[in-house]
C-alpha positions as CSV (number, residue, x, y, z in Angstrom):
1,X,-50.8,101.9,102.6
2,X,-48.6,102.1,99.8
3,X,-50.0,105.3,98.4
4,X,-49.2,105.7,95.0
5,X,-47.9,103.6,91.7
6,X,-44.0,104.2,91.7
7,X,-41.3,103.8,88.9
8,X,-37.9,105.0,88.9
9,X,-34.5,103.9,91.0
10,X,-35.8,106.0,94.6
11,X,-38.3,106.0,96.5
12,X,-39.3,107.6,99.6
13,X,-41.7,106.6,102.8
14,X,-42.9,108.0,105.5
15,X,-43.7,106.6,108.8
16,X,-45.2,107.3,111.9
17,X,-44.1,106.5,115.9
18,X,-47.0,105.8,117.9
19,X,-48.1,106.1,121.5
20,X,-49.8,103.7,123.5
21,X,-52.8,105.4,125.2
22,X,-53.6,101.8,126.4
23,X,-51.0,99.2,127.6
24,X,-51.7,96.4,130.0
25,X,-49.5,94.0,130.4
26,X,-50.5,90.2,131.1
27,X,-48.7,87.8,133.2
28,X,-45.3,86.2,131.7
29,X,-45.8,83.4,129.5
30,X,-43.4,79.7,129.4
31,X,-41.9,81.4,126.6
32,X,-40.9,84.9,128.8
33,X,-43.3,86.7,126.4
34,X,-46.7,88.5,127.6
35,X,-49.6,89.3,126.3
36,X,-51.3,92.6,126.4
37,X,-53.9,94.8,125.4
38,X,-53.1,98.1,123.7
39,X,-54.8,100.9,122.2
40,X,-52.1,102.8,119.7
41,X,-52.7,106.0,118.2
42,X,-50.4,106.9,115.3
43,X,-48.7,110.5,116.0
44,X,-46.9,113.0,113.7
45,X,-43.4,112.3,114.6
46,X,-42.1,110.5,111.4
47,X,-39.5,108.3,110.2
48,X,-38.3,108.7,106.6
49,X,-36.8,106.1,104.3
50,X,-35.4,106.3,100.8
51,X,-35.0,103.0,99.2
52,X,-32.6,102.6,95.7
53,X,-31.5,99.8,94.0
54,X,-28.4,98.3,94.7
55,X,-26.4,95.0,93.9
56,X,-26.5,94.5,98.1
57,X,-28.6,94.9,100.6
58,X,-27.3,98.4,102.4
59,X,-28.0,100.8,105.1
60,X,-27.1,104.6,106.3
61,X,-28.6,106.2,109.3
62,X,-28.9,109.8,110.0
63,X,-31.3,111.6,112.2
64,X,-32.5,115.0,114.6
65,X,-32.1,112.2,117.1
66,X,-29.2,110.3,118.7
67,X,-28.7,107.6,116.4
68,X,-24.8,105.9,117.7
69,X,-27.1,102.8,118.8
70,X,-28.8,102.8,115.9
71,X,-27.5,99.4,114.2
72,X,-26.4,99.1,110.5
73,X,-26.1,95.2,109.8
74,X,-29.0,92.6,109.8
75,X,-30.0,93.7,113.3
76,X,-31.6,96.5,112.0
77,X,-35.1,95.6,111.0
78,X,-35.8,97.8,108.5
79,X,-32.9,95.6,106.3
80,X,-34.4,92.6,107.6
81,X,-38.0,94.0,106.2
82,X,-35.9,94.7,102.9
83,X,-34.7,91.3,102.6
84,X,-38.3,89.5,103.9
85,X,-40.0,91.6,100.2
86,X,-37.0,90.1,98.3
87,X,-37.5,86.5,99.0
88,X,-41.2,87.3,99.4
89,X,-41.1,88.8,95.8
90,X,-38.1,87.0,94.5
91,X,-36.3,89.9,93.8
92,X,-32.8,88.8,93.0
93,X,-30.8,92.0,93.7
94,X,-30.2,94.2,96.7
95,X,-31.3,97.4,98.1
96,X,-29.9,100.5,99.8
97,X,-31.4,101.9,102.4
98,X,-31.4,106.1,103.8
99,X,-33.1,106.2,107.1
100,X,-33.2,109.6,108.2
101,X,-34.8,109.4,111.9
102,X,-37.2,111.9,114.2
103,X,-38.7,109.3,116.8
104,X,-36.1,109.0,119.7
105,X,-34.3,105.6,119.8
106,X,-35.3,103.6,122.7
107,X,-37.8,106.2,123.9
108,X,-40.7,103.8,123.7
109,X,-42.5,105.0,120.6
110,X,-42.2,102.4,118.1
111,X,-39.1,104.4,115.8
112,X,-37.2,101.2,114.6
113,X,-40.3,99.6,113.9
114,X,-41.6,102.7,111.6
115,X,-37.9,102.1,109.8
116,X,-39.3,98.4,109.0
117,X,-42.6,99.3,107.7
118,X,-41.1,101.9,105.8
119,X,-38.6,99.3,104.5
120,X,-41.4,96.8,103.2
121,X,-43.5,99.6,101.6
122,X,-40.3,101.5,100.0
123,X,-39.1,98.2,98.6
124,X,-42.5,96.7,97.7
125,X,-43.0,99.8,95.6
126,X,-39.4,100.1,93.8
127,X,-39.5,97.1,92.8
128,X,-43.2,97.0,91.5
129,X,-43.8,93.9,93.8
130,X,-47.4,94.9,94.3
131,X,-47.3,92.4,97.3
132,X,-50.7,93.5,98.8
133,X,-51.7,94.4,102.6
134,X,-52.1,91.3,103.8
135,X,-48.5,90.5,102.5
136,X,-46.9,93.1,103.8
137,X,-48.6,92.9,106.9
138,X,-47.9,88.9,107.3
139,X,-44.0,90.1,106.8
140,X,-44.5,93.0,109.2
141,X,-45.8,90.1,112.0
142,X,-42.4,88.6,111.2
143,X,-40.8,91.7,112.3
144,X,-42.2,92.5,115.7
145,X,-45.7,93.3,117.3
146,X,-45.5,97.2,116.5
147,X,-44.2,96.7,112.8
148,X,-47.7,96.1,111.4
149,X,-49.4,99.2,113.0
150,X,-46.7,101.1,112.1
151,X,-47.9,99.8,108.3
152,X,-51.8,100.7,109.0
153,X,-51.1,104.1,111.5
154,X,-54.7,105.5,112.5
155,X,-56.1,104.0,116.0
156,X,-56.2,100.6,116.7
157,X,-56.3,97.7,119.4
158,X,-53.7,95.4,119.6
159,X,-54.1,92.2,121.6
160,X,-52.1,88.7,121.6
161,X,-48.5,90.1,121.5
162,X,-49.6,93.3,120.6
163,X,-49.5,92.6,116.2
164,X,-53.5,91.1,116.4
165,X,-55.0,94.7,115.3
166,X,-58.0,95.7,115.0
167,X,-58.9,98.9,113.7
168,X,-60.4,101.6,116.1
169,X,-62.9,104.3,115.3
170,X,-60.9,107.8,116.6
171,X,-62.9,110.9,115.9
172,X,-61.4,114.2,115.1
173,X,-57.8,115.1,116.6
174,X,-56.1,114.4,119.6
175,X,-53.5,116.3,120.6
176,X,-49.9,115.6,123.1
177,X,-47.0,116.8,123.5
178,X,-44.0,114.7,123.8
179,X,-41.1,114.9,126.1
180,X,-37.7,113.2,124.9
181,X,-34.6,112.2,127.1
182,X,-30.6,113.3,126.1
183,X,-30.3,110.3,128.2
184,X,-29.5,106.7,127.2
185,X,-32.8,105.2,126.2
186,X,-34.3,102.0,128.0
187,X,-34.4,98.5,126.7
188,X,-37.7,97.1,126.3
189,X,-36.9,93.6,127.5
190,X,-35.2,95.2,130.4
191,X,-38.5,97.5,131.2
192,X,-40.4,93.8,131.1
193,X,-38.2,91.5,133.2
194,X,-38.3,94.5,135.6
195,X,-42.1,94.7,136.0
196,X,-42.3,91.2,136.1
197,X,-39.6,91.2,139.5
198,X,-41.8,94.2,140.8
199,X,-45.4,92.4,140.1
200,X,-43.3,89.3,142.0
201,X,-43.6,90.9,145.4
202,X,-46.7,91.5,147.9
203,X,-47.0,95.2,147.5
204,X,-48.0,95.2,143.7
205,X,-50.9,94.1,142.4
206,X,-50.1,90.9,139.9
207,X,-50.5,91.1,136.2
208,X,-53.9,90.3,134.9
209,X,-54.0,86.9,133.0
210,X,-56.4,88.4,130.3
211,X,-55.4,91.4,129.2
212,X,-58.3,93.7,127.8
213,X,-58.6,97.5,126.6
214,X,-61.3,99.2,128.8
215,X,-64.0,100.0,126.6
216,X,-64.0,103.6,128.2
217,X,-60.8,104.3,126.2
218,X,-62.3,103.0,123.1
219,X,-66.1,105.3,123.6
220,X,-64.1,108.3,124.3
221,X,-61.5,107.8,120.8
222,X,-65.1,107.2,119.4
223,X,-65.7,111.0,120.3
224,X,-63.6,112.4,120.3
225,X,-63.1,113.7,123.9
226,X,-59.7,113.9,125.0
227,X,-61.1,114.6,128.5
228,X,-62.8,111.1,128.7
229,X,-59.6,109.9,127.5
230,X,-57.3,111.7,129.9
231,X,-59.1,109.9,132.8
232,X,-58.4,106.1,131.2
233,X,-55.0,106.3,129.6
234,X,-52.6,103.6,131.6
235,X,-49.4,101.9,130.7
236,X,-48.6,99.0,132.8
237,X,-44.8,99.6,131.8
238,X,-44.9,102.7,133.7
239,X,-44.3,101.3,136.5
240,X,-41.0,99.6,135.8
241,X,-40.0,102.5,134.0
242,X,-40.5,104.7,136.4
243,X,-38.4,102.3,139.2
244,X,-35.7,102.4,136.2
245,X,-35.7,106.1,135.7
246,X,-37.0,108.2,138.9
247,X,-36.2,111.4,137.2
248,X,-38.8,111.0,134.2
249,X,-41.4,111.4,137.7
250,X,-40.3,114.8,137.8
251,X,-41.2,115.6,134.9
252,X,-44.5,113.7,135.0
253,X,-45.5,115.9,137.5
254,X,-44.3,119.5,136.0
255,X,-46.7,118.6,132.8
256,X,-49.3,117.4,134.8
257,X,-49.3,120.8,136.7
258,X,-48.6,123.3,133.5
259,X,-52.0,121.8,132.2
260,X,-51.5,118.4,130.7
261,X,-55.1,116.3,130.8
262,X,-52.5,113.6,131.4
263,X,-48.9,112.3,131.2
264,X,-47.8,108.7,130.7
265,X,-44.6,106.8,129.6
266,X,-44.8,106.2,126.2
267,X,-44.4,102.3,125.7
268,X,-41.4,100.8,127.8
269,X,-40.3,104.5,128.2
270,X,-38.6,107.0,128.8
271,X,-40.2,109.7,126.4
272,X,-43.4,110.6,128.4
273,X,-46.3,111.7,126.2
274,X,-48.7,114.0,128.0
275,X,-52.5,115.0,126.5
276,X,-53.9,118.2,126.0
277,X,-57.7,119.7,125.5
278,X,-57.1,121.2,122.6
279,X,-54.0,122.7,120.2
280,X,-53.3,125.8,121.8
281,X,-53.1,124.4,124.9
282,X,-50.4,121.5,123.7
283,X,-48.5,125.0,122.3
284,X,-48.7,126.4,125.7
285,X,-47.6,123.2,127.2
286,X,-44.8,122.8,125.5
287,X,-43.8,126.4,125.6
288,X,-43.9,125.5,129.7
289,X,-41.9,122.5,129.4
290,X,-39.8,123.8,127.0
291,X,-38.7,126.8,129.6
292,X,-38.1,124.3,132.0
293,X,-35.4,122.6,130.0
294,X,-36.8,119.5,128.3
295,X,-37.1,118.9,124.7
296,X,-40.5,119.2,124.1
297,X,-42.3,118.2,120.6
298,X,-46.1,118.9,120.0
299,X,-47.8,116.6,118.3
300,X,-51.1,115.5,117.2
301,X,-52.8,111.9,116.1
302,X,-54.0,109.9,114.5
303,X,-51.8,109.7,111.2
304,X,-51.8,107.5,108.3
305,X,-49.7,104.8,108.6
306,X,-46.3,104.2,105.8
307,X,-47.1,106.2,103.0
308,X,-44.9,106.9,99.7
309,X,-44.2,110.4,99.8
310,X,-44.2,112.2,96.1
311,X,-41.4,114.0,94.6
């Protein structure tokens, strides 16, 4: 996780956004959470943060994406990871923080939780902490249910809240190409209290009160087959996000048609990650989308989680 042995006053880590190629969503708990069951795959769309010392605990964010919501004060996890390794550590001074970001905000794939993993490696390394794994990945539960994949990357099933991972055997490469939105993003709270008013009347089908990964997802990451996969992927979200954002349906359907295996709404939305056999067809595929006026990334997973990054 950490990568390598670090000295010196900078370091930089590297993070991945994911997508869920799994999501269902179980009923709404007493305490307006829900459990689920998620299979994430770890994509190469990365966040990057440089961590230096400092006398206080600081932040600057910059990015290729929008980043005016982008907070920089304690709501921002990654300098809430920063300060969880200083009292974990008892590290006595402060940090500065340069988070340069390339996974949309609010678009469903995990960005501001990469920032916090990056935070806890960056800082567990310049300070020579050597807090371990399971450390860092106890403080990462602390920070939300996508902050400890975002640590470990690769494929792996989260149940619970979504932080109770299990690593997951994916053979080879899969390959998607990612579809952004210039548009505001969409709260994931708000994507939740949504489905949970739409699963509230007749016409839907209620949540599931154990929610389990079909173990058809899991035999075709084993091999590999993005075919097998194509058939299986679901988000339960995608359904409120869709009823939140009609327009993303359009474009659901133009990568479905230009050759996609599949499209589905990454997380509580509203980038939409589509599958594809094999690279060249992702290039062609986004060369299609592209031409038809969306900002289209290729992509391919699964990547390491937060790594130091040398030089």
């Amino acid at each position: 996780m950490t990568g390598l042995a670090v000295t010196g006053h900078r370091v930089h880590v590297r993070a991945p956004g994911k997508i869920n190629v799994f999501f269902e969503v179980g009923d709404v708990q007493d305490d307006g959470y829900h459990d689920v069951a998620s299979a994430y795959q770890a994509v190469s769309l990365y966040e990057d943060v440089w961590a230096e010392h400092s006398d206080e605990f600081t932040i600057a964010v910059s990015g290729t994406v929008d980043v005016s919501g982008v907070p920089e004060d304690d709501r921002n996890l990654a300098l809430r990871a920063a300060r969880l390794v200083a009292k974990e550590a008892g590290h006595t001074g402060g940090v500065h923080l340069d988070i340069v970001k390339h996974v949309p905000v609010a678009g469903g794939m995990g960005g501001g939780s990469a920032d916090a993993a990056a935070a806890l490696v960056a800082c567990d390394a310049l300070w020579g902490a050597e807090l371990g794994t399971a450390t860092l990945l106890r403080l990462a539960a602390r920070l939300g249910a996508d902050v400890p994949f975002s640590l470990l990357g690769g494929t792996a099933i989260g149940t619970g809240r979504g932080d109770q991972l299990s690593p997951a055997l994916a053979k080879g490469r899969f390959d998607w190409v990612i579809v952004t939105s210039d548009d505001d993003g969409l709260s994931t709270p708000a994507v939740y209290a949504h489905l949970d008013e739409l699963r509230s009347r007749v016409d839907v089908v209620p949540a599931v009160r154990a929610p389990d990964v079909d173990p058809a997802v899991l035999q075709a990451l084993r091999a590999g087959d993005a075919t097998a996969l194509a058939e299986r992927v679901r988000n339960d979200l995608q359904l409120a996000a869709l009823s939140l954002r009609p327009d993303l349906r359009d474009a659901l359907e133009l990568g479905e048609a230009a050759g996609a295996l599949a499209g589905l709404v990454s997380g509580s939305g509203p980038t939409l990650a589509f599958l594809a056999s094999e690279p060249e067809s992702a290039l062609e595929l986004q060369v299609s989308l592209a031409a038809s006026g969306y900002r289209a990334l290729h992509v391919h997973g699964p990547v390491p989680g937060a790594r130091v990054v040398a030089g």
